[in-house]
Wavefront OBJ file of the C-alpha trace (Angstrom):
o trace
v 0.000 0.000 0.000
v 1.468 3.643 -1.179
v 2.207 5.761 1.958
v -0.115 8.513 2.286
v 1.017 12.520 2.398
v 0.149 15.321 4.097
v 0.875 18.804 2.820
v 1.334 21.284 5.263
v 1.466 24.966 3.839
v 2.741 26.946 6.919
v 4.450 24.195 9.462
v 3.885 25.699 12.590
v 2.437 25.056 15.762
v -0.905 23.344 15.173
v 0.712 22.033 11.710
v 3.186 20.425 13.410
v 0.876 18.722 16.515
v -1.265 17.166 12.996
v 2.661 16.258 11.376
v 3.310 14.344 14.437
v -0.047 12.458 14.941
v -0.047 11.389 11.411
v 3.593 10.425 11.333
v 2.686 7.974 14.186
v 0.213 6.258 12.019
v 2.783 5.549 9.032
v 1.756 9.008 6.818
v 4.414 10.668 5.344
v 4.301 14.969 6.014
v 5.555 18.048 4.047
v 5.110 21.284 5.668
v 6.342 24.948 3.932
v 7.627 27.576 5.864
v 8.547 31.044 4.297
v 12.411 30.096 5.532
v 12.791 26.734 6.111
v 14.252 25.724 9.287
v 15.636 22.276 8.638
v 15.935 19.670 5.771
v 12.334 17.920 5.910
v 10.706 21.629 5.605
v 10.215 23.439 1.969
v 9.991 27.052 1.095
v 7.135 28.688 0.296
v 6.764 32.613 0.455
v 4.150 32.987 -2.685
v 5.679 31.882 -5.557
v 4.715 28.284 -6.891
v 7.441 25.541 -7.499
v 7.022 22.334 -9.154
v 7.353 20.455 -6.406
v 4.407 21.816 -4.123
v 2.529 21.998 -7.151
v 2.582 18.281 -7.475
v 2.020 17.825 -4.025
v -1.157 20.005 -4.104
v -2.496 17.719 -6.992
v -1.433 14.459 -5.409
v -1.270 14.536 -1.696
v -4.372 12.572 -0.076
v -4.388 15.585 2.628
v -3.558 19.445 2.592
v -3.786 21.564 5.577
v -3.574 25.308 5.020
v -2.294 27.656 8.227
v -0.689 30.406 6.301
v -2.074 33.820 7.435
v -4.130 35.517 4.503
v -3.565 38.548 3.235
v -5.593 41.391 1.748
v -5.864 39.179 -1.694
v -6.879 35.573 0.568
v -4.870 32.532 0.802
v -1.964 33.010 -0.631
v -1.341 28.988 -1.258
v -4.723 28.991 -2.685
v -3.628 31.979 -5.053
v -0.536 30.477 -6.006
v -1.565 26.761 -6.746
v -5.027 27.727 -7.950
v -4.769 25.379 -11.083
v -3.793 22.371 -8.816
v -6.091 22.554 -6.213
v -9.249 22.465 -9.034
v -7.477 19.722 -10.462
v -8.029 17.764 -7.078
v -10.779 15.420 -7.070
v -9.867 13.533 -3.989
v -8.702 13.595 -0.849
v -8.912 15.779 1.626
v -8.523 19.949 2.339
v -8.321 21.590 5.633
v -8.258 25.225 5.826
v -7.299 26.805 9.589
v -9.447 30.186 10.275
v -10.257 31.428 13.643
v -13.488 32.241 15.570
v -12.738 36.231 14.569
v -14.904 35.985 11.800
v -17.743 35.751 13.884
v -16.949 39.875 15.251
v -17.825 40.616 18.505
v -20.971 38.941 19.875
v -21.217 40.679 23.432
v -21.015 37.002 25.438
v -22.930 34.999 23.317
v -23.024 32.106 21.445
v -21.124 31.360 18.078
v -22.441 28.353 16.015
v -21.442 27.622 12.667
v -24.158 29.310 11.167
v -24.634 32.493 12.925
v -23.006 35.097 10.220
v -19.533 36.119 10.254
v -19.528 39.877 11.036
v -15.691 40.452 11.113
v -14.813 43.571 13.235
v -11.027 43.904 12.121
v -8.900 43.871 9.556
v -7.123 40.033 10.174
v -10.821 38.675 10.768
v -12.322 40.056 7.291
v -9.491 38.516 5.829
v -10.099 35.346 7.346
v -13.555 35.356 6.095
v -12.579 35.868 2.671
v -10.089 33.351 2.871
v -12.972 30.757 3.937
v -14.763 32.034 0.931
v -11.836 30.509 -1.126
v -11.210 27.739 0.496
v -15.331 26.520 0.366
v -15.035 27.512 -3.498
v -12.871 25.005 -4.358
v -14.210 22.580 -7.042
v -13.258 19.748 -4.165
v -13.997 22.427 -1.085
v -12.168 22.319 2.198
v -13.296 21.990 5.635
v -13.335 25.333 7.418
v -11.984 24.988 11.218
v -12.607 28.210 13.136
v -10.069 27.907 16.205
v -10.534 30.322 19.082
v -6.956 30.574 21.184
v -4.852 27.549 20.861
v -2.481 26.542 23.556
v -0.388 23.768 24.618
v 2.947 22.945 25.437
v 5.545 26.419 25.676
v 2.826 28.155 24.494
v 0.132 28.283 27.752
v -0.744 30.799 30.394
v 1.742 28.720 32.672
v 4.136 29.939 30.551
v 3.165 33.487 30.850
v 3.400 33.434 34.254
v 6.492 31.831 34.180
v 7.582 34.518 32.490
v 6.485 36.956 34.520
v 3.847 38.615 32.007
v 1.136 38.724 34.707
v -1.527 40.737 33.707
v -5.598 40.061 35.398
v -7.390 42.683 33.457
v -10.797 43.321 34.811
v -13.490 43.930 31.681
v -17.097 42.498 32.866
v -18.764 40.253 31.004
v -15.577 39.554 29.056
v -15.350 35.490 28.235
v -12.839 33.588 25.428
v -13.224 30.078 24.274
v -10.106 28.127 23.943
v -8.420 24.845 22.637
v -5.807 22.787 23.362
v -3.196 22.461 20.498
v -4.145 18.375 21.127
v -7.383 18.668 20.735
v -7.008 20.013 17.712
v -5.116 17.655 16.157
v -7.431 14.918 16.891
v -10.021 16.543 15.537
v -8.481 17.225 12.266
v -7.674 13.774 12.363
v -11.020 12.770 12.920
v -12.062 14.898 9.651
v -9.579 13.751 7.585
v -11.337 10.679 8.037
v -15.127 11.385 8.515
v -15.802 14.800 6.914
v -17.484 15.140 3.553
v -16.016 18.436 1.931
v -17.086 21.647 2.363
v -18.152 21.624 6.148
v -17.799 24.136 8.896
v -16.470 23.119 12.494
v -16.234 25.254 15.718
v -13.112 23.652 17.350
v -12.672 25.002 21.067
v -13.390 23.448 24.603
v -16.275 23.145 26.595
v -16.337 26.033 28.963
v -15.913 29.581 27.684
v -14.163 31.672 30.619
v -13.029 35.376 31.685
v -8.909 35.190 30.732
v -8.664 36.404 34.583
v -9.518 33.275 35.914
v -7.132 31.069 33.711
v -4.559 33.461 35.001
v -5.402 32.949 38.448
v -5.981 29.316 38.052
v -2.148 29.061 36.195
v -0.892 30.614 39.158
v -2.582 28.613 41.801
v -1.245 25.294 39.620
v 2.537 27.243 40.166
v 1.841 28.046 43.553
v 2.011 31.451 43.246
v -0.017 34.426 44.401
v -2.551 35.775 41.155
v -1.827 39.118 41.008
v -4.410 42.453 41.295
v -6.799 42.650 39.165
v -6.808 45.941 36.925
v -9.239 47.736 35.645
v -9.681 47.468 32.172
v -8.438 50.579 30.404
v -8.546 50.293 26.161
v -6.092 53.186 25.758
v -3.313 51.283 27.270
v -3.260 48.631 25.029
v -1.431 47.655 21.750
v -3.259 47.778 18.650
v -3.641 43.686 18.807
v -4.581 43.664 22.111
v -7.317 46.118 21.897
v -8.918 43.752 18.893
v -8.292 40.507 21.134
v -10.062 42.612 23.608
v -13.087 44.017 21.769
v -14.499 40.782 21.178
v -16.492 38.598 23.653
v -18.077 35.334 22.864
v -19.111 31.623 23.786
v -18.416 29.579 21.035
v -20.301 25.622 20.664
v -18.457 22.741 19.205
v -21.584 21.109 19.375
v -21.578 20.205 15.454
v -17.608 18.971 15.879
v -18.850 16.496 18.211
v -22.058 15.002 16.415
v -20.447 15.209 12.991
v -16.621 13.820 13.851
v -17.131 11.959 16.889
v -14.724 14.535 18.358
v -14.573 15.136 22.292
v -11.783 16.866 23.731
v -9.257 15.084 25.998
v -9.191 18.116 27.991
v -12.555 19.814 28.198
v -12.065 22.931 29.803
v -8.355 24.923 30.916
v -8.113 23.008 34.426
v -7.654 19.738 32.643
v -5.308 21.439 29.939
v -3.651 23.255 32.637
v -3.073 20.388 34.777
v -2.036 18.060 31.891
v 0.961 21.098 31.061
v 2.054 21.280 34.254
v 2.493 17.306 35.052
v 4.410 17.109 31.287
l 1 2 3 4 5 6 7 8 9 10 11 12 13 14 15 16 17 18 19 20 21 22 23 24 25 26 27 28 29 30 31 32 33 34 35 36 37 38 39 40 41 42 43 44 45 46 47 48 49 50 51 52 53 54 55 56 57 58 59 60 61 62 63 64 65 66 67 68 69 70 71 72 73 74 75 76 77 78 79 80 81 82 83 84 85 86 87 88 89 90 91 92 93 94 95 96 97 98 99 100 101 102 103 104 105 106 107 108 109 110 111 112 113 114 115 116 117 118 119 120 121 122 123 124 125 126 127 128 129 130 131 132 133 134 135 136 137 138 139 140 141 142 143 144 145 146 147 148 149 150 151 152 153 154 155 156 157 158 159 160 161 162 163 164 165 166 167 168 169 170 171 172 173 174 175 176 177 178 179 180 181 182 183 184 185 186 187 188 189 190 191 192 193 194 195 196 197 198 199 200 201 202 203 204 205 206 207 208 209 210 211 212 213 214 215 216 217 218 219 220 221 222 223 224 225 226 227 228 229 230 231 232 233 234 235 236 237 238 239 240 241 242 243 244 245 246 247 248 249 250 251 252 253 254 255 256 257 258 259 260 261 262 263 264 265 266 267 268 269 270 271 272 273 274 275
């Protein structure tokens, strides 16, 4: 039996967590990277090369994670001819809960509109646009804030970039970079093309209390909380801030199967911490 490939265009965190799942399970993995970092990696900053371009056309799975620009997907752009040649296997395309704007608190589901509020998040969108155009059209994962291993609020702390802000009302939805794997996994298996999947934990929460809960796993004291003050803030932080929601993975779990190992940021937390 031929081994099977994944294409990765942009190998980077959640790329790589995929990579090493389906390496486990005998798949062979390409990932891009604008400047590649070691010999297994190829380069990829917008311009097509034979090589990707057969991998587009033949590859039984391609994952795309490369930020868009003001134009979309750049991969997308630059391999348009071989990805409508594809007529099977599978296409993933990464996006992120922004598109769904601010929704004061409540709930995201797949089908409540996108209503982008920034500039990265209506490019998002019209990267999903794309991606669902394809003659063969990807699954669309919207990903709230992904965290794992080096990359978690116990790591923050460790750091000592404490900062509780106090905004009311204010909740995230998260996902463990695991978690997300598995259930790209899972729909590289299950999914017929062209679906939509919220992919984020069970409990929504105010970023003050994963703080506080971080520092009660290190054993150290939380910090004040501050009041919330938008003019103090970088120009990214003040989007990450203007936007409050509860997103559902509801359809992620009927449609895949998918539940997540660790369903809120205790378990997540916990599971850094013992690792």
């Amino acid at each position: 039996m031929a081994q099977k490939t994944l294409l990765c265009f942009g190998y980077g965190y959640s790329a790589h967590a995929l990579g090493a799942r389906v390496l486990r399970a005998g798949w062979r993995v390409a990932g891009t990277r604008r400047r590649p970092t070691s010999p297994d990696e190829l380069a990829f900053s917008g311009a097509p090369t034979a090589e990707l371009e057969a991998l587009v056309r033949e590859a039984e799975a391609v994952l795309l994670s490369i930020p868009p620009d003001e134009a979309g997907d750049p991969a997308l752009r630059a391999f348009a001819d071989a990805f409508a040649a594809r007529r099977h296997g599978w296409v993933g395309y990464l996006s992120t809960t922004g598109v769904y704007g601010d929704l004061g608190g409540r709930w995201a589901f797949e089908w409540t509109p996108a209503n982008p509020g920034s500039d990265p998040g209506r490019r998002r969108a019209l990267a999903e646009r794309q991606a669902l155009a394809l003659p063969r059209p990807a699954c669309v994962f919207r990903l709230p804030g992904i965290y794992g291993p080096g990359r978690s609020p116990l790591d923050r702390v460790r750091a000592g970039e404490v900062r509780r802000l106090d905004k009311p009302g204010q909740v995230f939805s998260r996902i463990h970079v695991e978690d997300l794997a598995e259930a790209l996994a899972l729909s590289m298996e299950r999914s017929e093309p062209g679906q939509i999947y919220n992919i984020c934990d069970d409990e929504p929460a105010p970023p003050q209390d994963v703080t506080a809960h971080a520092c009660a796993l290190l054993g150290l004291p939380p910090g004040p909380l501050e009041p919330f003050d938008e003019t103090a803030l970088s120009e990214p932080a003040k989007r990450f801030w203007g936007e409050s929601k509860r997103v559902s993975n509801a359809r992620a779990k009927a449609a895949l199967g998918w539940r997540p190992r660790f369903p809120t940021y205790r378990e997540g937390l916990a599971s850094l911490l013992e690792g």
